[in-house]
TISE-376967 format. One record per residue (C-alpha): residue in three letters; x, y, z negated. Coordinates in steps of 0.2 Angstrom, whole numbers. Layout:
<recs>
+-----+-------+-------+-------+
|   r |    c1 |    c2 |    c3 |
+-----+-------+-------+-------+
| ALA |     X |     Y |     Z |
...
+-----+-------+-------+-------+
</recs>
This chain:
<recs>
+-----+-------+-------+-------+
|   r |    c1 |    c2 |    c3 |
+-----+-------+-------+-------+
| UNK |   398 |  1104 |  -850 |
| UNK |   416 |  1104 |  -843 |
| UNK |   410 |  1094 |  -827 |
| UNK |   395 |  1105 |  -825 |
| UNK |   409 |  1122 |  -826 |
| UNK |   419 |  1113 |  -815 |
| UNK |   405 |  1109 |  -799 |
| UNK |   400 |  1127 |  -803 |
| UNK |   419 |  1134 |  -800 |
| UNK |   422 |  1120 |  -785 |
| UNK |   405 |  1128 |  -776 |
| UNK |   408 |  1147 |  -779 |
| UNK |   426 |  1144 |  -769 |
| UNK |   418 |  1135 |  -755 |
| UNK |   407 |  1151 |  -755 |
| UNK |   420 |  1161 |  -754 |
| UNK |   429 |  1154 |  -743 |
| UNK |   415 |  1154 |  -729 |
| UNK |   414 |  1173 |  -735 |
| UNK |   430 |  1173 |  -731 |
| UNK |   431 |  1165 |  -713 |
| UNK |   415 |  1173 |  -708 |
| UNK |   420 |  1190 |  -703 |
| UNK |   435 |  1184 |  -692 |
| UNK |   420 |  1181 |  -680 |
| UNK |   411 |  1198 |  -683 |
| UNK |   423 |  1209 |  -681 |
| UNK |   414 |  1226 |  -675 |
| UNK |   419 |  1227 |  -658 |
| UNK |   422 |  1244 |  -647 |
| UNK |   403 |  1253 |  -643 |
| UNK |   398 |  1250 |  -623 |
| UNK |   399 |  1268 |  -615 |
| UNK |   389 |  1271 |  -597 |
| UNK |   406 |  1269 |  -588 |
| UNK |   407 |  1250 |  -595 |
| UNK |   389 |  1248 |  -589 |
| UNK |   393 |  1256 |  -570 |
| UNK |   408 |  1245 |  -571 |
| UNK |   397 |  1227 |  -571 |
| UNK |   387 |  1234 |  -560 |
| UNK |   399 |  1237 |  -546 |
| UNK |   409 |  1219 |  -550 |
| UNK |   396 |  1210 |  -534 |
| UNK |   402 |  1225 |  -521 |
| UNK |   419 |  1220 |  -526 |
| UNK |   419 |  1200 |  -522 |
| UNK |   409 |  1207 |  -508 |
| UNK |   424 |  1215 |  -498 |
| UNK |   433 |  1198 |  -501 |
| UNK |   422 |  1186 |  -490 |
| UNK |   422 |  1186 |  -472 |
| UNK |   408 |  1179 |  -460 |
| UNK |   396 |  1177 |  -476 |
| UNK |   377 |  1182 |  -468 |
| UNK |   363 |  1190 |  -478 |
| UNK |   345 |  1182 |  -475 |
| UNK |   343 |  1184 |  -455 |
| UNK |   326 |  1190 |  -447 |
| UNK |   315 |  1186 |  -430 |
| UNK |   316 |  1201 |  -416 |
| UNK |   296 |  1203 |  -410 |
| UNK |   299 |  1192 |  -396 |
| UNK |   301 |  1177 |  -405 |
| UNK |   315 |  1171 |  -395 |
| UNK |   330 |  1177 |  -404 |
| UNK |   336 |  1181 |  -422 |
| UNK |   347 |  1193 |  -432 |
| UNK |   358 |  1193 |  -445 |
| UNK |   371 |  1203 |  -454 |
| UNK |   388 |  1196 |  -458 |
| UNK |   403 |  1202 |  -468 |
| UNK |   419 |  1206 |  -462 |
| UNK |   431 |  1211 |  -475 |
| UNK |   419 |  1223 |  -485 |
| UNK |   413 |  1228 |  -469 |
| UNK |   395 |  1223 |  -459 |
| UNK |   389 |  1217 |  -440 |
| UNK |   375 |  1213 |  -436 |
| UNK |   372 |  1195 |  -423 |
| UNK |   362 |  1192 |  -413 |
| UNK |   358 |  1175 |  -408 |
| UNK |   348 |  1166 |  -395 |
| UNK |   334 |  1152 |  -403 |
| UNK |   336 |  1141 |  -387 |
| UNK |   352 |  1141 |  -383 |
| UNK |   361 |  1144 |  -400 |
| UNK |   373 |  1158 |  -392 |
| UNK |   377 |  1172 |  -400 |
| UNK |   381 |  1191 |  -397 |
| UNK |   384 |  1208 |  -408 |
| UNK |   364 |  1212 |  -409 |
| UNK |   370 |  1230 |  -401 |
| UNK |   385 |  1242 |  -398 |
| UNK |   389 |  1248 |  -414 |
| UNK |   401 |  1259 |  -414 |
| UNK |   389 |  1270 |  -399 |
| UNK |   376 |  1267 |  -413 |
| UNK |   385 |  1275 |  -425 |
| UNK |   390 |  1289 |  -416 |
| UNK |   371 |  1292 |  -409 |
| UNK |   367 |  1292 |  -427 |
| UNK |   382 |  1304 |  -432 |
| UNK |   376 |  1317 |  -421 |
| UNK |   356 |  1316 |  -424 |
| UNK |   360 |  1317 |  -443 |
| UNK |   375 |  1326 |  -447 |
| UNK |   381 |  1313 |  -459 |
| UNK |   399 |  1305 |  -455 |
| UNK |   391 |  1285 |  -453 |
| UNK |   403 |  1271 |  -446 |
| UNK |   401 |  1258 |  -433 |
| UNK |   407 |  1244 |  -445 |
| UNK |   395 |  1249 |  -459 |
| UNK |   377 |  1257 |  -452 |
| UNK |   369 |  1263 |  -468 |
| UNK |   353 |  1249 |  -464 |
| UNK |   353 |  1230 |  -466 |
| UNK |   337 |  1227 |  -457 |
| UNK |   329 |  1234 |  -439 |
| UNK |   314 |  1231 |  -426 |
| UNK |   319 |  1229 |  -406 |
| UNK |   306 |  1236 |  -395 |
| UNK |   304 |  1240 |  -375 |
| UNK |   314 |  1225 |  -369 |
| UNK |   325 |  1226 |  -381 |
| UNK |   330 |  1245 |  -378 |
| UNK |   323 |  1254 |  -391 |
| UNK |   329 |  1249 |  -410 |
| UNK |   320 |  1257 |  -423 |
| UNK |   325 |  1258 |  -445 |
| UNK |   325 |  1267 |  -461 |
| UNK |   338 |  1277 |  -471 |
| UNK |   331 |  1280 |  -486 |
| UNK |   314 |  1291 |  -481 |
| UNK |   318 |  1295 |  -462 |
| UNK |   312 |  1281 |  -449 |
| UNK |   324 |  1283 |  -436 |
| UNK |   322 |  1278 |  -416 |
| UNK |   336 |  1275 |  -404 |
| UNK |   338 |  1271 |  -387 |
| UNK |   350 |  1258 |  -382 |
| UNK |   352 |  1264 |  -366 |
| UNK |   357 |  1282 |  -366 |
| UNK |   359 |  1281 |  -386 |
| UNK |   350 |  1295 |  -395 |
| UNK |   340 |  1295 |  -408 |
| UNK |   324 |  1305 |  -416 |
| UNK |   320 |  1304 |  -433 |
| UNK |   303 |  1304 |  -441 |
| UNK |   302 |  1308 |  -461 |
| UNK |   293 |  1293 |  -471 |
| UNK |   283 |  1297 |  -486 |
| UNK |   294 |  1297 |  -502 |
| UNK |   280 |  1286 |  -511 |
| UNK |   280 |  1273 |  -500 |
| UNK |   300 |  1269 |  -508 |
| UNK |   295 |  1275 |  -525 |
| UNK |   281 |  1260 |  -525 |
| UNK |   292 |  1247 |  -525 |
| UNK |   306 |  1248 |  -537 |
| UNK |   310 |  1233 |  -545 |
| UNK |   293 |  1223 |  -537 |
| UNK |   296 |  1217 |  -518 |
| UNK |   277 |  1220 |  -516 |
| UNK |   275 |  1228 |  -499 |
| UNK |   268 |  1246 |  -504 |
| UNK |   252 |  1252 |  -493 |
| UNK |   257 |  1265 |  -482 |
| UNK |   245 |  1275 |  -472 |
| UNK |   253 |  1285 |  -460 |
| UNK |   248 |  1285 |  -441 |
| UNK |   266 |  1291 |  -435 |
| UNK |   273 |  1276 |  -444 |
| UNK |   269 |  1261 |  -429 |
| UNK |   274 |  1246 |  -422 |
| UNK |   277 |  1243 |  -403 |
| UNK |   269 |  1229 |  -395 |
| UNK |   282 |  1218 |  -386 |
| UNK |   272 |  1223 |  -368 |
| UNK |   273 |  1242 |  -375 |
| UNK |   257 |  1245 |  -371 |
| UNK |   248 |  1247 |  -389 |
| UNK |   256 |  1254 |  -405 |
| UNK |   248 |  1245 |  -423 |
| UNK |   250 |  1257 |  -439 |
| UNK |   239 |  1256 |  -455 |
| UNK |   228 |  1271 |  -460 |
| UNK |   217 |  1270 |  -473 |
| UNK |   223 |  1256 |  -479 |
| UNK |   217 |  1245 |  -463 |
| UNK |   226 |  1243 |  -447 |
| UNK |   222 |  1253 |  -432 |
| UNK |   227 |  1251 |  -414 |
| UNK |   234 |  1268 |  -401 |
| UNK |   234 |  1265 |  -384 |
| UNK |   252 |  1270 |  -378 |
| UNK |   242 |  1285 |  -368 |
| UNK |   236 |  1290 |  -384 |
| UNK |   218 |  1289 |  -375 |
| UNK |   211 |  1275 |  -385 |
| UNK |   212 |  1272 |  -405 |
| UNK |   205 |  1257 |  -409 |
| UNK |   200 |  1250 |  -429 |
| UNK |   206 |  1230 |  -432 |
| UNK |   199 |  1231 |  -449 |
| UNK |   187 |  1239 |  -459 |
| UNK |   189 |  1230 |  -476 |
| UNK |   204 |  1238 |  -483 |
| UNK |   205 |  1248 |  -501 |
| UNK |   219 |  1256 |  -512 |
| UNK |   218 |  1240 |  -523 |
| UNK |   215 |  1227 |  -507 |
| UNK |   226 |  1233 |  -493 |
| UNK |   233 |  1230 |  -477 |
| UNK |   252 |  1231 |  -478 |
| UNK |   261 |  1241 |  -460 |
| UNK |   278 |  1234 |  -467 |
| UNK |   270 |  1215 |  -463 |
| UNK |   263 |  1217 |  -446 |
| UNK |   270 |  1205 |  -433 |
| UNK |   265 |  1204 |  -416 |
| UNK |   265 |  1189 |  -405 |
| UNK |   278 |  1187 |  -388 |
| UNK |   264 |  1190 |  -379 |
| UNK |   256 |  1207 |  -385 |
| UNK |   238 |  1197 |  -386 |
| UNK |   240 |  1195 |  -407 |
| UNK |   244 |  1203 |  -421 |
| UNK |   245 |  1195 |  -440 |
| UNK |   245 |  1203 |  -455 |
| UNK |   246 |  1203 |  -475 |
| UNK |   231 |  1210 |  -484 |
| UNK |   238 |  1214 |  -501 |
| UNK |   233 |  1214 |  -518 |
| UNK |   244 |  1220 |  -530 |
| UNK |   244 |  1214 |  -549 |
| UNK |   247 |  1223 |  -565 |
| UNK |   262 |  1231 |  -570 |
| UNK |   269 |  1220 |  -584 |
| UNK |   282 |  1233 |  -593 |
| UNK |   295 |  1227 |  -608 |
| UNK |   301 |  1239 |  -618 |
| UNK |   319 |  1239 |  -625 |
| UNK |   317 |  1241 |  -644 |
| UNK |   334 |  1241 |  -656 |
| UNK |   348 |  1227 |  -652 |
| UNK |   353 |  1214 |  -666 |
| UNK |   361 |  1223 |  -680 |
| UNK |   380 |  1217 |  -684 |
| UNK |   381 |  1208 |  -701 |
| UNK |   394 |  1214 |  -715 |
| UNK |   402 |  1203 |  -728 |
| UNK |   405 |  1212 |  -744 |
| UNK |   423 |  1203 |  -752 |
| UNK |   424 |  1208 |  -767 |
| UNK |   417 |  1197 |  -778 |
| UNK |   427 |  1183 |  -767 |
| UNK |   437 |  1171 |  -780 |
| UNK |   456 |  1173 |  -779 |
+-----+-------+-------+-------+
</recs>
C-alpha cells in the first residue's frame, strides 16, 4: 500500500509539472487588429523598392519581332524593349512625354518612372500604344503624344478577382489593330468579329460562341503578317468558395489543484 501511495504521489507531480510548463507556451498573446493585417500586406512593396533591374514576366509586341519587359529601379518601373534578333535593347518608349500626355488627358498627377499599367499593345508601326487604368482603355500616339480614352465595362474587372480566367467581354469599341492596320478584331456576342479599318465591312470569324463557351478579346493575337489571327475559346469552371468558420480556440490550464 505504501508503494502503491507513493507511484500515485510520484505521477500526480509529473502531472503537475507538465500543468505547470504548459502555459509558458500559451501565453494569450495581443489580438490581430486590421492595421497588423494592412501591415503584412504592404511587407512585398517594401523589398520591392530595394531591388534594382529585377523584371516582371516580359510580353511579345504583335509583330513578333521584339519583346517587353518592366524592370525595377529603386521602387521605381521602365519598361525595355528589346530586339529578338539582335538582342539589343532600348526604353520601349519616351516615358516621361508619356506621362505627361497622360497627365493632361486625365487630370491625374502620373510620373514618368512609375506609369499606372504594367502591360500594353504597340500598333501602327509601332506609333500607336494602347492599355488599361483600372476601367478606361487608353490610346496614345507616339508621335505627337496624345491620348483618348475609352471607358471599359466595370464587369469585365469584377469577373476575374482572384481567378486569372480571361472574362468574356463583348464590346465592339474594345479592338485590336492588325499589324498592317487595315482590320480591327473585337469579340461580340461572345465570338470574334472582324471591322474593316473604313468601317465599311464587319465581318463574323466565329459563330459558335455562348456565355458558358466563349471567345476571350483579351487572348487575340495576330500574326506579323495581318493574314491570322488565334484565339482562346473559353470555358470557365465552377466557383469553388471556402468559407472562414471560427479560428482554433487558445487552451487554458487551471493551476489550482497543482501539488506544491
Amino acid at each position: 500500500m505504501y508503494k502503491l501511495g507513493a507511484f500515485m504521489l510520484s505521477l500526480l507531480g509529473q502531472q503537475g509539472l507538465a500543468a505547470a510548463q504548459a502555459p509558458a507556451d500559451n501565453i494569450a498573446k495581443p489580438l490581430l487588429v486590421p492595421s497588423d493585417y494592412e501591415r503584412a500586406l504592404t511587407i512585398g512593396a517594401q523589398y520591392n523598392q530595394l531591388t534594382v533591374n529585377m523584371p516582371d514576366v516580359p510580353f511579345w509586341l504583335a509583330e513578333g519581332e521584339a519583346f517587353v519587359y518592366r524592370r525595377t529601379t529603386q521602387g521605381k518601373h521602365q519598361f525595355m524593349q528589346v530586339d529578338a534578333a539582335t538582342g539589343g535593347k532600348q526604353p520601349a518608349f519616351d516615358h516621361t512625354r508619356l506621362a505627361a500626355a497622360l497627365a493632361r488627358a486625365s487630370l491625374e498627377n502620373y510620373k514618368a518612372d512609375n506609369l499606372p499599367f504594367d502591360r500594353f499593345e504597340l500598333a501602327d508601326d509601332a506609333r500607336m500604344i494602347t492599355f488599361n487604368i483600372d476601367n478606361t482603355r487608353w490610346t496614345c500616339d507616339l508621335v505627337s503624344y496624345g491620348c483618348t480614352a475609352n471607358a471599359m465595362h466595370p464587369d469585365v474587372h469584377q469577373q476575374m478577382g482572384y481567378d486569372p480566367t480571361p472574362p468574356a467581354e463583348n464590346d465592339p469599341e474594345n479592338t485590336s489593330i492588325s499589324p498592317d492596320g487595315k482590320w480591327l478584331a473585337y469579340t461580340t456576342k461572345y465570338n470574334i468579329f472582324l471591322r474593316s479599318e473604313d468601317g465599311l465591312q464587319d465581318i463574323p470569324l466565329t459563330w459558335d460562341g455562348s456565355e458558358g463557351n466563349y471567345y476571350a478579346f483579351s487572348t487575340l493575337r495576330w500574326s506579323p503578317d495581318s493574314r491570322h489571327l488565334a484565339a482562346y475559346r473559353i470555358r470557365p469552371g465552377h466557383k469553388r468558395q471556402i468559407h472562414y468558420i471560427e479560428s482554433s480556440p487558445t487552451t487554458s490550464f487551471n493551476l489550482g489543484s497543482v501539488p506544491k
